[in-house]
C-alpha positions, 0 to 999 in steps of 0.5 A: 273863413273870411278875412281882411278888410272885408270881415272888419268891415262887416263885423263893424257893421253888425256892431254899429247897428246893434248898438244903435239898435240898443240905444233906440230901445233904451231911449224909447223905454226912458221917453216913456217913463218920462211921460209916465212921471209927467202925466202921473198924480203926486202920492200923498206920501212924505219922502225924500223924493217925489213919489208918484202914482201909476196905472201901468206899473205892476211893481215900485220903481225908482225912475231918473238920475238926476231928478228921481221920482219914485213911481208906485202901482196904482192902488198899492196903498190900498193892497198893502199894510201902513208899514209894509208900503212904509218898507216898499218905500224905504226899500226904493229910497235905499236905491235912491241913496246908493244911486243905482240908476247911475251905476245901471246907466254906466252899465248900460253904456259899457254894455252899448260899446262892448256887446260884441266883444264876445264875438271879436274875442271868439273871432281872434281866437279861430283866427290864431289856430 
């Protein structure tokens, strides 16, 4: 079993491109929900948010953290009864309230810095036997 500088090196390494391998993706996924909430049409629906129409979505979402815009499928309204879109709302604005996005952004970035701690932990414990 290797050990030394050379392990802490290499695990260094595999840590660093794996978090930028991580932030790259999650950066590209934000870019295009940005552009999605850019390009797509305002619903005529009174919210406390902005909410917005869209082609390429299969299910609601709430995108942003600081300027949040309720996205829906295109033709939602259409597929669905007055009050069960009026409950599809409501449910998003809950996440809106409880600022979801924040604490799922925070648990991005733990995740980010601690992806690899499981193989450090499982590495110090070969290490000690």
């Amino acid at each position: 079993v290797a050990s030394g500088p050379d392990l802490e090196f290499f695990l260094l390494a595999i840590w660093l491109a794996g978090s930028l391998f991580l932030l790259v993706r999650w950066t590209a996924q934000w870019s295009r929900l940005a552009a999605i909430c850019k390009t797509s049409p305002t619903a005529n629906i009174d919210a406390a948010i902005p909410v917005h129409y869209c082609r390429t979505l299969f299910e609601p979402g709430l995108v942003g953290i600081f300027r949040p815009v309720l996205l829906l499928p295109e033709g939602i309204a259409d597929q669905l009864s007055p009050a069960q879109l009026g409950f599809v709302i409501e449910h998003e604005l809950c996440h809106w309230r409880r600022r979801d996005n924040l604490t799922a952004a925070i648990h991005m970035m733990v995740q980010l810095v601690f992806w690899l701690a499981l193989v450090a932990v499982l590495h110090i414990a070969h290490a000690k036997y």
